[in-house]
VMD Tcl script that draws the C-alpha trace (Angstrom):
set ca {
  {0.00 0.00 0.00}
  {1.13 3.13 -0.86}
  {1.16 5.52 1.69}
  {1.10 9.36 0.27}
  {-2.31 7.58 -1.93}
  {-3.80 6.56 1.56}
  {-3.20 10.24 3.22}
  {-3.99 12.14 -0.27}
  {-7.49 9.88 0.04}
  {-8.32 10.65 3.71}
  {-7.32 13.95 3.32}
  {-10.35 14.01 0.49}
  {-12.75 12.15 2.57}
  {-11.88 13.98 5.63}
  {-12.44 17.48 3.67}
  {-15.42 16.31 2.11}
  {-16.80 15.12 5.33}
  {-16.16 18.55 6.67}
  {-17.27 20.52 3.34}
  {-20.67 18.57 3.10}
  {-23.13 20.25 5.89}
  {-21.94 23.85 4.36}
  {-22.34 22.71 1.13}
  {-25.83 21.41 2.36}
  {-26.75 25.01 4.51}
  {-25.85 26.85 1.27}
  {-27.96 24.99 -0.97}
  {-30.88 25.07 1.20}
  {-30.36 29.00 1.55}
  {-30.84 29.67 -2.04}
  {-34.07 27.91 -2.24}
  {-36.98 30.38 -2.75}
  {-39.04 30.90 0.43}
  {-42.78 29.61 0.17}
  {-43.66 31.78 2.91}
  {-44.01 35.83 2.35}
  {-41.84 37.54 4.54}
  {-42.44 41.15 2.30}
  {-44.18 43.93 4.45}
  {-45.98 46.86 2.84}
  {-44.46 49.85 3.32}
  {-47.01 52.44 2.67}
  {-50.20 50.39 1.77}
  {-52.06 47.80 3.71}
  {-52.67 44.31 3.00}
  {-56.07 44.89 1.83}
  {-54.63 47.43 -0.89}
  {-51.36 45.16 -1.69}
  {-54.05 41.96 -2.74}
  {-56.46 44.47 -4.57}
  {-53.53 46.59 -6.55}
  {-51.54 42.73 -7.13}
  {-55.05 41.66 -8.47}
  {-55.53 44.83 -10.69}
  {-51.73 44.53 -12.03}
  {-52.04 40.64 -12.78}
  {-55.28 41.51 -14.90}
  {-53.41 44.31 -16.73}
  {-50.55 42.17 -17.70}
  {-51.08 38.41 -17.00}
  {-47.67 37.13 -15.89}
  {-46.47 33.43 -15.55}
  {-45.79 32.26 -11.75}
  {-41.88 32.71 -12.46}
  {-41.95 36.16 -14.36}
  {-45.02 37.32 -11.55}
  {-42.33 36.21 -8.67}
  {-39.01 38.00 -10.76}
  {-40.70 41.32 -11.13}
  {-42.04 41.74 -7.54}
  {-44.56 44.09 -8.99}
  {-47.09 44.95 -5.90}
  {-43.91 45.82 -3.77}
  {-42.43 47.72 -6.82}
  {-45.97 49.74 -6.88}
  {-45.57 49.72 -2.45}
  {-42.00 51.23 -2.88}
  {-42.99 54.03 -5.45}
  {-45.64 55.19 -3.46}
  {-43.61 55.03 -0.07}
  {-40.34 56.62 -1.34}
  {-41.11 58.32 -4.88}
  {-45.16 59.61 -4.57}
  {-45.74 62.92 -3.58}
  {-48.26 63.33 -0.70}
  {-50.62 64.51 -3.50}
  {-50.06 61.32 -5.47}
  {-50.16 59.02 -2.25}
  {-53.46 60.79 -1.34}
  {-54.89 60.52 -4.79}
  {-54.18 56.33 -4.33}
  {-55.32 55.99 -1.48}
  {-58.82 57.79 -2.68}
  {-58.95 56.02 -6.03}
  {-58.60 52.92 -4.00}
  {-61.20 53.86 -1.68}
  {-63.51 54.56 -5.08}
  {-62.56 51.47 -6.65}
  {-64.16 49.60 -3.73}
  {-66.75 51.19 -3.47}
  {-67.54 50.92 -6.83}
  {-66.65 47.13 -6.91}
  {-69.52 46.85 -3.71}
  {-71.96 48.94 -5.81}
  {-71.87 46.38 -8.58}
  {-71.62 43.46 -7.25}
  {-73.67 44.34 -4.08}
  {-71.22 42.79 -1.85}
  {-70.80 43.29 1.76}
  {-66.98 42.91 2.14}
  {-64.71 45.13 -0.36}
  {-62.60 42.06 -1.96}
  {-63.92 40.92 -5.50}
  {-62.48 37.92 -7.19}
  {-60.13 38.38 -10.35}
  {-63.34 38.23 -12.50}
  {-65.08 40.49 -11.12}
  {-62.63 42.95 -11.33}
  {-61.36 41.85 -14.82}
  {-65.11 42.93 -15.85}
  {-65.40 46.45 -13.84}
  {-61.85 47.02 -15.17}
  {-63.35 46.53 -19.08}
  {-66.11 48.71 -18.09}
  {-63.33 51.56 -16.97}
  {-60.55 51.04 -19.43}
  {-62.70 49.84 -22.56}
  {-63.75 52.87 -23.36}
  {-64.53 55.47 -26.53}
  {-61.67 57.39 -28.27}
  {-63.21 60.38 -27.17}
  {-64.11 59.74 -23.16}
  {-60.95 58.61 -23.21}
  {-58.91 61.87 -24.18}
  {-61.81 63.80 -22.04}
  {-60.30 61.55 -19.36}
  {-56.65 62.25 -20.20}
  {-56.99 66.10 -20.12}
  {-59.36 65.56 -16.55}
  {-56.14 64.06 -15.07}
  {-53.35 65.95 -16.61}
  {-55.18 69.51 -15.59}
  {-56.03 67.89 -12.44}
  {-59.57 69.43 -12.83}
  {-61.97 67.90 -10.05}
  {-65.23 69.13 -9.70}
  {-68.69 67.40 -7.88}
  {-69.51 65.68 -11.07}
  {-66.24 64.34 -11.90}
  {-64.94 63.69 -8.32}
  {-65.44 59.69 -8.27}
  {-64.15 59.21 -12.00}
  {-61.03 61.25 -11.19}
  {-59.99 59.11 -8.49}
  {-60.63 55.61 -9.73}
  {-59.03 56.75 -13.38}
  {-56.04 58.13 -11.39}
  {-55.44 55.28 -8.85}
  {-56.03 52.28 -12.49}
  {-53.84 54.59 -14.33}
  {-51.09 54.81 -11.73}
  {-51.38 50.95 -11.16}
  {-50.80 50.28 -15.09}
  {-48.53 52.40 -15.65}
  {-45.65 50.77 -12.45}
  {-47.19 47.70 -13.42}
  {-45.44 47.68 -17.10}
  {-42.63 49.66 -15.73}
  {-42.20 47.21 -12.89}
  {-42.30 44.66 -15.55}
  {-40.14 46.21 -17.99}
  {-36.86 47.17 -15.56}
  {-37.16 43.77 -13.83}
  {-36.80 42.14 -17.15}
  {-33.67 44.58 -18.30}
  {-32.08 43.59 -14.83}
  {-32.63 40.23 -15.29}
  {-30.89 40.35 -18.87}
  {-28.01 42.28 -17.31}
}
mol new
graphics top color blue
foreach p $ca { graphics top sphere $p radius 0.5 }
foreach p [lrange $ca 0 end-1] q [lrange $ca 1 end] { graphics top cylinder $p $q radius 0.2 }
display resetview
């Protein structure tokens, strides 16, 4: 027997022995959590599942590109760090009419719809005329809010907001994934 291929073996076996619960920790580490450990930073729970909801309708995502592009907390973090207090305000009130309206037509009790609900009150808002929809642009862009356009203003502003970080959520997760 050869002795420096007996100590050139153990040394192998002894490293790998040694090597093989790190190895183990480190693997187990990368693996995605099932559990959610994000917290909202400026909306609440109710808001997170309703805006995640709205943004999944908008652009339907597969599981892997929906968990990549983190796109409720993208919408959280602008709001928190990026929104103006005018902008947070104008969320939070759109959000507030959204509900509202969701309760009003489907004369529920709670303010959660399911996806198809609000995939059909979304048509009824976004699939609209050439013209109401210009009328709509110019509302928001003057900011012009008056007693007969106070509700509209809102819920346009908040589904607006929530499309547009929704694609650009999408779009700079994707170029950082590339990169």
């Amino acid at each position: 027997m050869d002795r420096r291929k007996l100590i050139k073996t153990m040394t192998y076996a002894l490293g790998a022995t040694i090597a093989t619960p790190t190895l183990v920790s480190l693997w187990t580490s990368c693996k995605p959590s099932t559990e959610n450990s994000w917290t909202p930073l400026f909306l609440n729970n109710k808001d997170v599942k309703m805006a995640a909801t709205i943004s999944r309708i908008i652009l339907p995502l597969t599981p892997q590109e929906e968990k990549l592009s983190n796109i409720p907390q993208f919408i959280d973090l602008i709001l928190s760090d990026v929104s103006s207090k005018e902008a947070q305000s104008n969320f939070l009130k759109g959000a507030d009419y959204f509900k509202q309206a969701c309760r009003d037509t489907y004369h529920k009790k709670k303010s959660e719809a399911n996806q198809e609900e609000y995939k059909s009150l979304l048509a009824y808002y976004l699939n609209i005329s050439k013209d109401k929809e210009a009328g709509i642009f110019k509302m928001i862009d003057k900011g012009v809010l008056s007693k007969e356009n106070n509700t509209e203003y809102y819920i346009y502003n908040y589904l607006l907001f929530i499309r547009k970080y929704t694609i650009w959520g999408y779009s700079t997760a994707n170029k950082l994934i590339e990169n």
